[in-house]
N, C-alpha and C positions, 0 to 999 in steps of 0.2 A: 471229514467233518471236524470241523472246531468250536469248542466251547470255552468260554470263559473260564469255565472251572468244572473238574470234574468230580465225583463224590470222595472222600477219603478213603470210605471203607470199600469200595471198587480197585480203581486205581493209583498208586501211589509216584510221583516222578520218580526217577532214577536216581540213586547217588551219586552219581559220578556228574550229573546235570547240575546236580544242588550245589555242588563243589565246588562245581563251577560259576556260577551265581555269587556263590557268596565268597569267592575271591574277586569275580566283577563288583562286589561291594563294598571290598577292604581297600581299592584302589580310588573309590569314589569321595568324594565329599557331599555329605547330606542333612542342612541345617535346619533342615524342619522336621527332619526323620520321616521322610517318605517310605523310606524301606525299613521303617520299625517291625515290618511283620517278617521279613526275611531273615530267618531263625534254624538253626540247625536242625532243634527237634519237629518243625513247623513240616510239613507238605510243601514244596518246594511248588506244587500248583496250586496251590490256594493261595501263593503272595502275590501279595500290590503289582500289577502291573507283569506279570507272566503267566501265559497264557497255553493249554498243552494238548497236546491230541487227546481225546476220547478213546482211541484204542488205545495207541501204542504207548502214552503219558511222552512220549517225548516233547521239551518245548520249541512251541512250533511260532511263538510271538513274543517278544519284548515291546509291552507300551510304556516308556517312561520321560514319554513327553511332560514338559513343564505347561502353567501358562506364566509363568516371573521370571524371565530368561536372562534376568541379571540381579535378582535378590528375591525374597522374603515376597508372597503372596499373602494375604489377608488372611487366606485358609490356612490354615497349615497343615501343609501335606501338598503343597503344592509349590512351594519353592525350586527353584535351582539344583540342581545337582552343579558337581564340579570335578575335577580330579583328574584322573585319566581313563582308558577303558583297556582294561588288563585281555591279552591273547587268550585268557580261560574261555570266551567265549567261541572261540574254536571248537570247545566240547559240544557246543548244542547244534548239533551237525545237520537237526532238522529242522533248524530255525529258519521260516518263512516272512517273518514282519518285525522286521525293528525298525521303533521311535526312538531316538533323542531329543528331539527338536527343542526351541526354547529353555536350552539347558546353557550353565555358562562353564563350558570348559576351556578355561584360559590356558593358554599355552601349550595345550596338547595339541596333538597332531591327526589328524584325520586317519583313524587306523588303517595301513596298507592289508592288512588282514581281512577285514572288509570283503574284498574280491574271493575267498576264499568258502563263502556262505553258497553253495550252487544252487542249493532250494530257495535261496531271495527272494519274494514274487516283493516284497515294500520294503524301502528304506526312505527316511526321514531322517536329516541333517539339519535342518533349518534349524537357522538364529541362534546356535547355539555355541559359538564364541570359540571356533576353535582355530588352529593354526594351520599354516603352508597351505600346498595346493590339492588339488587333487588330486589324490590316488590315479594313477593308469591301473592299476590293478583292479578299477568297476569294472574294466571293461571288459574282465569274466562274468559277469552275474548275466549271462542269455538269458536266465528268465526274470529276468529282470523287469516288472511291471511295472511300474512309479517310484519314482526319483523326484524327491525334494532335497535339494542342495541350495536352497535361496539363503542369502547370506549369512553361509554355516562362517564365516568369517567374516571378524571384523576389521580386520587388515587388506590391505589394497596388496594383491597375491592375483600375477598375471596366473589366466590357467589356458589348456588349451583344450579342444575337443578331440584329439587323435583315439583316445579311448572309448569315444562316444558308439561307433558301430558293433562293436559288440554285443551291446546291449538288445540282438534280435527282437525282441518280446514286448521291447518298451512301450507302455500306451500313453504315461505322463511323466513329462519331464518340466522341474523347474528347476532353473538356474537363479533366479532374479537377483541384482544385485553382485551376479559374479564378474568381476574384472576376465572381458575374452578380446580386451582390445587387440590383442595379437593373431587373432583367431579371421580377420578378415578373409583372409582366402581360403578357407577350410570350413567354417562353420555350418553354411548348408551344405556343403557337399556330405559332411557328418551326418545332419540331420535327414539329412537323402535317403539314407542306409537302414530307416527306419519307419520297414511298409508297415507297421500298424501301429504307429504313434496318433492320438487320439486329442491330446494335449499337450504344447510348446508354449513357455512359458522364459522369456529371456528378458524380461525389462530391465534397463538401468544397468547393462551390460557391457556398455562402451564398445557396442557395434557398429564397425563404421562400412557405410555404403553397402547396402544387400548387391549381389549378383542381379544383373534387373533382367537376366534369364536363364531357365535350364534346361540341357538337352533333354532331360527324362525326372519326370515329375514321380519320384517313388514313395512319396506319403499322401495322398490324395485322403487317405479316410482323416485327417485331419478335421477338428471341429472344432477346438481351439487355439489361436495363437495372440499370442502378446508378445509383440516388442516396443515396448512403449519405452518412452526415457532412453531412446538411446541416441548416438552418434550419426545418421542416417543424412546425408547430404545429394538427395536424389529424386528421382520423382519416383510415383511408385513401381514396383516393380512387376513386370507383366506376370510371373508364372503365381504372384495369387489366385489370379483370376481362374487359374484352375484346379482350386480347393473349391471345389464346385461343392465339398458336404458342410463348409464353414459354416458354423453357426453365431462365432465372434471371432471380431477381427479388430485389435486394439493396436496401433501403431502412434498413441500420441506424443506429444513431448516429441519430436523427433525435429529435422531440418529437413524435410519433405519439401517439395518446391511444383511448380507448375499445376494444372489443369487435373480436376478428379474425370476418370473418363467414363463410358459411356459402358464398359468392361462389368461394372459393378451387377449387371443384371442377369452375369453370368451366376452368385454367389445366392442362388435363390433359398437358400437354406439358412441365410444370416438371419440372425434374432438382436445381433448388438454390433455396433458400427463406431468405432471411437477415434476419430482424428484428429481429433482436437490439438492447440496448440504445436500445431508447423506452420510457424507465420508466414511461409511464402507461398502454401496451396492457396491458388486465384481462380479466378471465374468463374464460372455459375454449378450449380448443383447436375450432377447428371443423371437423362432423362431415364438412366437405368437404378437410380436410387427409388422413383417413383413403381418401378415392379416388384419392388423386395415385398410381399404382403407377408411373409413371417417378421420385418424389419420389428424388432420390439422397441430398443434404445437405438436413437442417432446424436451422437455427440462431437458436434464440428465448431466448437468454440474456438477464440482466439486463433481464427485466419484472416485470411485475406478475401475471400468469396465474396461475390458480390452479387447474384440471384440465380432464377431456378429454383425460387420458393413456392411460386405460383403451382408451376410445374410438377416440382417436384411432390406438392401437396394435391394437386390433383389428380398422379397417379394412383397415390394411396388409396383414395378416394373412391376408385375404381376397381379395389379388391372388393370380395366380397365381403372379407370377413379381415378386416385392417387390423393388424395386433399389435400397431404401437402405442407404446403406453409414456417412453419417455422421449420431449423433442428440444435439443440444446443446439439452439446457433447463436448464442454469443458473442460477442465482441467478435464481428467478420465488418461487412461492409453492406449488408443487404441494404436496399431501399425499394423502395416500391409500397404496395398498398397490401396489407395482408387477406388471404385471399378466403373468399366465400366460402370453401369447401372444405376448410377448417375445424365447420362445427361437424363434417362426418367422420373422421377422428373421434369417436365415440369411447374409445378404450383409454383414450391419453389421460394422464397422471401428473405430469409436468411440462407446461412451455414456457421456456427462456427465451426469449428473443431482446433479451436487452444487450444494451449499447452496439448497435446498428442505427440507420436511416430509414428506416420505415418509418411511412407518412399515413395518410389519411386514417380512418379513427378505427375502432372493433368491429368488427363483421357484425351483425346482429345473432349470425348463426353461435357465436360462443355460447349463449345457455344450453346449447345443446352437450356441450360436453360435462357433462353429468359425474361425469369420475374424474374431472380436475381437482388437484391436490396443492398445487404450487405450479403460479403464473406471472412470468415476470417478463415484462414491458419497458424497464427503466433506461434509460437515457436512450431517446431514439428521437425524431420528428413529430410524431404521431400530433393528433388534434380532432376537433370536432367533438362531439358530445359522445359519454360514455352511453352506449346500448343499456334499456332498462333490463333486456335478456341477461345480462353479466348476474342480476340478482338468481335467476335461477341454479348457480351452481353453489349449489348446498355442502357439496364435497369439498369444497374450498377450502384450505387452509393458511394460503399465505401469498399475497398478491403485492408485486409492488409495479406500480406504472408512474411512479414517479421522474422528473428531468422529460417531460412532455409537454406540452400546450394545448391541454385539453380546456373545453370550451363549456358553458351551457351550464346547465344545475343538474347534482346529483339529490335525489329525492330516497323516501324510505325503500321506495322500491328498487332501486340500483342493490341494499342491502337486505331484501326483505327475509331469504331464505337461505341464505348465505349462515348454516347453523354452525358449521364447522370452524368457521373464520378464527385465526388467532392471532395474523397479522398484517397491518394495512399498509401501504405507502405510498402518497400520491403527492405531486405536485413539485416542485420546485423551490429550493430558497430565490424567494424575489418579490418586489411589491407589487409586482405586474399580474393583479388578480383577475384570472377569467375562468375562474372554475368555482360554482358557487354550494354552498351543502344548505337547504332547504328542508331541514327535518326539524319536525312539531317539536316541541318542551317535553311533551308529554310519552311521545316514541319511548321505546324499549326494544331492544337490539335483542335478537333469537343467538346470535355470538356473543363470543366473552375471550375479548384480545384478552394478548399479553404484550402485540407488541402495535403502538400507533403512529404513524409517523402523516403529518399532514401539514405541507409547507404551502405557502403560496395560495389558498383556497380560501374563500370568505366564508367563516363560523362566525364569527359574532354578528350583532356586539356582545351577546350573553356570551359566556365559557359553555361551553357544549353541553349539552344537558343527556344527550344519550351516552355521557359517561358514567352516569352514575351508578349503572347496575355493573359495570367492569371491572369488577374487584379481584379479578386475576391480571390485569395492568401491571407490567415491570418496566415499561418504557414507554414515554409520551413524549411526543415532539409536534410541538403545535408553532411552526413560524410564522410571520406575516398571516395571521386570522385574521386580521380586524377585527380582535377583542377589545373592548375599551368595559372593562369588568373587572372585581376584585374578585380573587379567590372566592368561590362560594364555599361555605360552613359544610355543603352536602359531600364536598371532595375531600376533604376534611376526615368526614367519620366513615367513608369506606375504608381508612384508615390500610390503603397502601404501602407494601414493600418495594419502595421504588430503585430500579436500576438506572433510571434516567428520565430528567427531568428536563426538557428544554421548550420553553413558551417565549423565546427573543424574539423579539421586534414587534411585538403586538402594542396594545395600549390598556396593559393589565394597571392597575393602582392601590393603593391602599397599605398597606403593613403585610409582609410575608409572613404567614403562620409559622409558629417553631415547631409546631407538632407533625409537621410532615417529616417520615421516616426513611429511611435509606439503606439499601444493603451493602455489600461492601464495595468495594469501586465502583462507586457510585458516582455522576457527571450532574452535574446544578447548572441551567444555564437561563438566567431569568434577564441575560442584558436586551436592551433598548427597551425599556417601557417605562414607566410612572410610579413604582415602587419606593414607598419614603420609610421613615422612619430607620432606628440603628439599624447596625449592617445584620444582617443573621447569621447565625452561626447554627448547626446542626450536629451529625454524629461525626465520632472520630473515620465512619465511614467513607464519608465523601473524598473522592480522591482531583474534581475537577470542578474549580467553584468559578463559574461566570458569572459576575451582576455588574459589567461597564454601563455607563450612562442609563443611570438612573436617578431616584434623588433622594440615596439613601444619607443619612447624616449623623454626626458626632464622631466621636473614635473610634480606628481602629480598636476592637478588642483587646485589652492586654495579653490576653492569655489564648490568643489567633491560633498561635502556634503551640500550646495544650492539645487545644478542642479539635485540632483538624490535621493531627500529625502527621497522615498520611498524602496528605494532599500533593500532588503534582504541580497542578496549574490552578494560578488565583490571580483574575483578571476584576479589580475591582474600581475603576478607571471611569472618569467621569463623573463621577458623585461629587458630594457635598461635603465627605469626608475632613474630619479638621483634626490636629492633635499631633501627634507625633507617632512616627514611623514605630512597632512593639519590639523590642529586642527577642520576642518569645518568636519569631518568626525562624529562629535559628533553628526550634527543634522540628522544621519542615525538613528530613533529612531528604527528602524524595522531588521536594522541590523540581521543575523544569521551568517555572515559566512564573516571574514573578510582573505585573502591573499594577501599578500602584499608580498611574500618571491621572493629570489633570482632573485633583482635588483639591483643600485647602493645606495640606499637613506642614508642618511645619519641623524645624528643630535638625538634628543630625541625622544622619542616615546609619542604623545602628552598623559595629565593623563585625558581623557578625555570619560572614558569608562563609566560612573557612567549614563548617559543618553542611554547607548545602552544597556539596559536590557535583551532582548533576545540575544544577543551574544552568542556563543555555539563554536568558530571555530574561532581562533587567531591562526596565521602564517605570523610570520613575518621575519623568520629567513635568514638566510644567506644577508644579508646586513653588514651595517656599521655603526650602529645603538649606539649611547651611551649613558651613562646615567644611571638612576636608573629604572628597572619592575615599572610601576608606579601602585602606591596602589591603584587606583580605579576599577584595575583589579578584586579590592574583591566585589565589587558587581556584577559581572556576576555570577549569583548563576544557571546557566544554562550551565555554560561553562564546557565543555569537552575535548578542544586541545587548549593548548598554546604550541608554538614552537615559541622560542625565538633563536634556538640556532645561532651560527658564525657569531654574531655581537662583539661587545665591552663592552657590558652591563657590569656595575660595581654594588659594595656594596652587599648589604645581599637581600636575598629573602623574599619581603614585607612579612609580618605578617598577612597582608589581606586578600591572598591570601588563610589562611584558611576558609573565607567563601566558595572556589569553591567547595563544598565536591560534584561535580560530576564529576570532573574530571576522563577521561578516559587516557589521554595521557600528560606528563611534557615531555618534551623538553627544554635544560636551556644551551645545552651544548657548547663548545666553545665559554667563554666569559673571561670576568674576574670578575665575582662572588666570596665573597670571606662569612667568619662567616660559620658556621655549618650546616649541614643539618638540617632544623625545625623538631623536630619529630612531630609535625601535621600534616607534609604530611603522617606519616603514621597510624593517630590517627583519621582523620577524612576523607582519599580519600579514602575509601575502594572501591570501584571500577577503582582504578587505574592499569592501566596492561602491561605500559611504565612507566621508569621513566631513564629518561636520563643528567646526571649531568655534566658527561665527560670534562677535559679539562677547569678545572677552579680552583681559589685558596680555594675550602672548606677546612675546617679544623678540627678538631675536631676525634670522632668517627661515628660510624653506630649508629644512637641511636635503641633502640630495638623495637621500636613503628614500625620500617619501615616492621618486621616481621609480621605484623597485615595483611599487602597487600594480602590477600588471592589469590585474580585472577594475582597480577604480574605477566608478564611473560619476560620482557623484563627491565631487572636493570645494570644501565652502568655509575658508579661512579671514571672511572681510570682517570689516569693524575689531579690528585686532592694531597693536602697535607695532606690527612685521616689519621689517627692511630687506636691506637688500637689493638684488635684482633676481627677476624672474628667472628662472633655474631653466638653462636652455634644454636639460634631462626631460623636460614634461614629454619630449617625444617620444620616450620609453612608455605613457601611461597608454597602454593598446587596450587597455577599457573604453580609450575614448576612440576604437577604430573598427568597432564593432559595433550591430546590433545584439540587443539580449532578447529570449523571450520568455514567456511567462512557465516554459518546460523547463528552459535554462534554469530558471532562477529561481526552481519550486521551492518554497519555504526557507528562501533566503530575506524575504523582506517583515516585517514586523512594525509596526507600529506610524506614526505619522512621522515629515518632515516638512518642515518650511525653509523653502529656498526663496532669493527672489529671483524673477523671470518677467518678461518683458514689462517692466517698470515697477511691479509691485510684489507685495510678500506674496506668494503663493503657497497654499497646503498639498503635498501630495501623501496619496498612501497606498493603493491598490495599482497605479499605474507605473511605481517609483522603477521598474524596471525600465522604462522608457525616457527618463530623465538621464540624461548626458551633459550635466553640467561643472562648469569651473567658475569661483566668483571668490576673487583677490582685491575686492572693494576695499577702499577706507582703508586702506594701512598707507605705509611709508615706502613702499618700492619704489625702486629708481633705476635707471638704465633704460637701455630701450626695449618695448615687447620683442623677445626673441623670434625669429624669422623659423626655427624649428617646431613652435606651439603651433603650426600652418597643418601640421603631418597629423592633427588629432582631427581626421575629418569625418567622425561621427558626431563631435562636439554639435551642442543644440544651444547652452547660454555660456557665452565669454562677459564676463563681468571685470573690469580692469578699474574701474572710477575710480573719482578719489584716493589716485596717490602721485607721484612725479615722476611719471614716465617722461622720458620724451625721444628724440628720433623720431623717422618716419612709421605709418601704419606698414607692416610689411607686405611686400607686392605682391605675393603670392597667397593672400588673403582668402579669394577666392578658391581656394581647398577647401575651406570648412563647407563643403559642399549642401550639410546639413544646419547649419545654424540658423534659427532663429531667432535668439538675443544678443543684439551686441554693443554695450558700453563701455564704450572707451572715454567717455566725459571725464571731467577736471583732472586734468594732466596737463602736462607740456610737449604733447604731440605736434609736427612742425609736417608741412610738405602737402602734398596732394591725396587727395583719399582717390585710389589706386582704382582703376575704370575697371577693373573686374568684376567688383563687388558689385557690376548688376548683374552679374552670370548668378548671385546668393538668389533664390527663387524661392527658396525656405524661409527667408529676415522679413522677420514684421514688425520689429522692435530693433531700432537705432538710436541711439543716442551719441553724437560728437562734441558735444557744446564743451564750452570752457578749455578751447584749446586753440594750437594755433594755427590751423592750417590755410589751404591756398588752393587757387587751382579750380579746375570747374567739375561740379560734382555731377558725378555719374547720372544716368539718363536708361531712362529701359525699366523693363520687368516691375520689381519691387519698389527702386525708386520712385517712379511715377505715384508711387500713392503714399509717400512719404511729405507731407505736405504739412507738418506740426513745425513752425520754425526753429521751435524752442530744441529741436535734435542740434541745431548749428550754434546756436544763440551764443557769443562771446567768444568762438571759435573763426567764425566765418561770414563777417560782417555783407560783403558781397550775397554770397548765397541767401543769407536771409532777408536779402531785399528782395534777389530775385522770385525768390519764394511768396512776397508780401507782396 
């Protein structure tokens, strides 16, 4: 019999125990004084955390478990221990239960002594920071009940399990976190050894490839195992199937590969199923997961499955008494229509079924599930009109069906009893409204979000009026409503602590209130609508200020950078804005993402970059901006998009700016820049994949560094005073030899570009991955088009005009396999335009004129519908008769 504590005047511990003790505490470190009560003249069983027989006073427990297992807890008295653990504990010979866990003993060593406790029934190691490996010396403790050794170290310390059988008596063991990569041939065999192990617990282990059989299965009373996080490049292995007392079985995180099989309905005792994340298990759900009726939790996110939901859902269906409460098929590959027998699932708690392909709309049977708590449907197929039954589940707490194509109008009754509700999300960013919300002015919501998210859905044209009683709102995201409304006065004096704010792309107007409030990283995002008056300015809270294209006007604030120090990102782009760039913007030290473009501002571009370190996203183009790129742009060693272009900018392009070697995007174009292209933009931006000069006075040549640009895809140097001859290197640029896609190039594009393409200026911005263009217009080159620019046959616009080429077009032309713009007009091109060029099935855009050729023009495909003379006109007097 053990008690906590026994009476004083009864029993007293021993001396020789106490002695013992409190040399185990002259070895320790204890900065909160936990063991302030461990006192010589003290009862050695009445201290903190020691525990002693009833009869005999011997101590029979050490609990000196932390919960701060690397400093200082709130409480005190419950800090860290540290130090070492002195051999005096030798003395407590009938010590049954010792805790360290979440203690941080650095650099000590896992005492070998340890092994030497024979009455051990509990040991706990965990998290508590100590050194080398593990004792072989456990592998005395026979009676040895539970064993926590989850990351008793924080050093990567190979161990092995040879000392594991010993441990007869063991019913819990965890490792988690132990380095046993070495242990592959031996680990189950270890674990084998151990007929009444109850609990196996190894994630994060670095175990590679289970055994996928054994001759003799000697732990069958097994009812937990975990090996999640580990090494595991196999399919599963057959002697699970016969832990027939299993009641969880967590293998996620692993490299699991193939088919779940049909085995599963062996494990009738499971309550928890976790497979999640082994992206190669494929094909459908097996017909033996639909027998499990104890199944409580199924967790098969991020694979690869693709059905057996039907199935699998209508086994359940078929217990009497179904006791799953949570259902996770996430990010797989499901499609199909979700099935009727859903709402008899009466116990569930939570269903995920988002980003998968499931199609047609909600079963009606969902109001049946009554103890729904969290229900998510996000990014799938799904459509058709939501069931008014969805209002019945009052247990509701947090739904998102949003990245769907749902249809028809949601009315009060969709949310009539939904009391629990606290967060919504539906619909999609996009203008393509087919989902309509149809509730009175006058409605009152029985919930009270905190969090609302509704994209794509027609609410206006009023601002929602069943907001008004939601004065627990920390997050509103209203996109594409078809609002065309001013803030109402009533959203106003519920006077909101907002975490986020975003009503973009609607058709809100009028003057922004200053008096709405914000908590601390807090996101603003009021762009695309009708919002005028000065810009606004809030708390030093806001960390992400959106208001592009709006029709806010006057100056930038002088004191920007005061009132919103913290700010990250400040996109205020497309306004009306006039006045000059604030130098206060310096004290944005957190800065990532500055837009300033297409307003009126005027004046120099303050040099004030050298304190906004993270910068990554300068856009300040189309204004009226002059002056000199200021040199402190060269310490943004993070920066990826400057776009300076259709300002007035003068002089040469700082030299500084070779520090940015992350550049992904130069934009410089339309200014009045003048001096040479640096070749260090092509010696040191190797990830450059824009680079846009266009429309200025360079001088000089193409120096040959700019052929180094491996990934360029996008090179636009015309209306410049260049010379030279074309640099027969351009065959190096294998940006042009490639497709990119928008996985490629995630969050490498930013902001707009104009290029011209088939005859006219064009804007790109969301598809600029897909532009593969060269345009060496309007300068001075000369020689002939090299015969190697043939080898860029991803190329889509060749732009050469106006400048003095001459020699033949080269004959092997026909490479550019992909081109659709090609002018080669006003030069001195001489010879035949090469018969291949009707094999071009991509060119819709030709232009030759103003040159001299000869010869009878190609026939077929593309040509045939090139029929504007003006492509020949001054070039090829013949052709353009035949043509007239």
């Amino acid at each position: 019999m053990l008690l906590s504590h026994i009476p004083h005047q009864t029993i007293c511990c021993k001396e020789q125990e106490k002695k013992a003790l409190l040399e185990f505490k002259e070895n320790l470190t204890d900065p909160t004084g936990r063991l302030s009560s461990w006192r010589g003249e003290e009862d050695c069983c009445e201290w903190r955390g020691v525990s002693c027989s009833s009869t005999t006073a011997d101590v029979v427990k050490l609990s000196l478990g932390s919960t701060s297992p690397t400093g200082l807890d709130s409480d005190a008295g419950t800090g860290a221990l540290g130090g070492e653990i002195s051999s005096s504990l030798l003395q407590l010979k009938y010590l049954r239960h010792l805790d360290l866990s979440m203690n941080n003993f650095v650099g000590a060593q896992v005492p070998h002594f340890l092994g030497s406790f024979s009455r051990l029934t509990y040991l706990n190691l965990s998290t508590a920071s100590f050194s080398g490996r593990i004792p072989q010396s456990l592998g005395n403790l026979s009676a040895l009940q539970y064993l926590d050794l989850s990351f008793y170290t924080s050093e990567s310390v190979a161990n092995d399990l040879y000392w594991l059988p010993g441990l007869s008596s063991l019913k819990y063991l965890n490792l988690k976190g132990v380095d046993l990569h070495s242990t592959s041939s031996h680990w189950l065999k270890a674990v084998n050894t151990l007929p009444s192990l109850l609990e196996l617990h190894l994630p994060q282990c670095q175990l590679i490839d289970p055994p996928p059989s054994l001759p003799f299965l000697n732990f069958t009373s097994l009812l937990v195992l975990d090996l999640s996080g580990n090494l595991f490049n196999s399919t599963l292995p057959k002697w699970l199937f016969n832990l027939t007392r299993l009641k969880s079985l967590d293998l996620n995180t692993n490299n699991l590969y193939g088919s779940l099989p049909d085995a599963f309905s062996e494990l009738t005792s499971l309550e928890k199923l976790d497979l999640s994340s082994n992206y190669y298990l494929e094909g459908s759900l097996p017909r033996g997961l639909g027998a499990l009726c104890n199944l409580q939790t199924l967790t098969l996110t991020n694979n690869r499955l693709n059905g057996g939901v039907t199935e699998f859902v209508n086994g359940l269906s078929r217990c009497s008494d179904s006791k799953l409460v949570g259902l996770n098929l996430g990010s797989n590959e499901f499609d199909g229509n979700l099935p009727i027998t859903l709402g008899q699932l009466k116990r569930l708690r939570y269903l995920i079924l988002s980003q998968n392909s499931f199609t047609g709309s909600i079963p009606q049977t969902i109001g049946n599930l009554s103890s729904l708590e969290l229900f998510s449907l996000q990014n799938n197929e799904m459509s058709g009109n939501i069931p008014e039954s969805f209002g019945q589940l009052n247990s509701l707490n947090s739904f998102d069906m949003s990245l769907n194509s749902w249809e028809g109008v949601v009315t009060e009754a969709h949310l009539a009893n939904l009391s629990s509700l606290r967060e919504i999300s539906i619909g999609r960013f996009s203008s393509n409204i087919s989902l309509i919300f149809n509730i009175s002015s006058g409605w009152t919501p029985p919930f009270k979000l905190e969090y609302l998210k509704i994209q794509g859905c027609q609410l206006g044209p009023k601002f929602p009026t069943f907001l008004r009683n939601q004065t627990d709102l920390k997050t509103i995201i209203i996109n594409f409503g078809g609002i065309s409304d001013a803030i109402p006065r009533w959203f106003l004096e519920m006077d909101l602590q907002l975490q986020e704010l975003d009503v973009a792309n609607n058709q809100l107007h009028g003057q922004v209130p200053k008096k709405l409030r914000f908590n601390s990283e807090s996101n603003i995002d009021l762009s695309e609508n009708s919002f005028e008056g000065p810009l606004p300015l809030w708390s030093s809270n806001v960390t992400s200020l959106y208001l592009r294209n709006n029709r806010f006007s006057g100056a930038i604030p002088r004191d920007i950078g005061i009132s919103l120090p913290s700010l990250t990102d400040l996109d205020i782009s497309r306004n009306n804005l006039n006045g000059t760039i604030p130098s206060s913007i310096g004290n944005m030290t957190r800065l990532t993402t500055l837009v300033i473009s297409s307003n009126n501002l005027q004046g120099q571009i303050p040099d004030v970059f050298s304190s906004i370190p993270m910068l990554y996203n300068v856009d300040a183009s189309n204004n009226s901006l002059t002056g000199r790129i200021p040199s402190s742009l060269g310490f943004l060693h993070a920066l990826k998009f400057l776009m300076l272009s259709s300002n007035i900018l003068s002089s040469q392009i700082p030299s500084s700016l070779r520090n940015c070697t992350e550049l992904v995007s130069i934009d410089l174009g339309d200014n009045a820049l003048s001096g040479a292209i640096p070749p260090w933009i092509g010696a040191e931006m190797e990830s450059l994949l824009i680079l846009r000069l266009r429309n200025n006075s360079f001088k000089g040549i193409i120096p040959s560094q700019i052929c180094n640009l491996s990934v360029l895809h996008i090179l636009d140097l015309s209306k410049n005073s260049l010379s030279g001859s074309i640099p027969a290197c351009f065959k190096n640029l294998s940006g042009f030899q490639r497709d990119l896609t928008p996985e490629d190039t995630d969050q490498l594009y930013q902001g707009r570009v104009q290029l011209v393409a088939k005859g006219r200026l064009l804007q790109y911005d969301s598809i600029l991955y897909l532009v593969n263009s060269i345009d060496l217009s309007i300068n001075k080159f000369s020689g002939e088009i090299p015969q190697e620019i043939t080898a860029l046959f991803k190329l889509g616009t060749l732009n050469l005009s106006r400048n003095h080429l001459i020699g033949r077009i080269p004959t092997d032309i026909d490479k550019l396999e992909r081109i659709e713009t090609l002018d080669l007009s006003s030069n001195q091109l001489w010879g035949p335009i090469p018969q291949t060029m009707a094999s071009l099935t991509f060119l819709n855009h030709l232009n030759l004129s103003n040159n001299n050729l000869s010869g009878q023009i190609p026939t077929g495909n593309q040509f045939e519908t090139f029929n504007d003379p003006s492509i020949y006109e001054e070039t090829y007097p013949s052709a353009q008769k035949a043509i007239l």
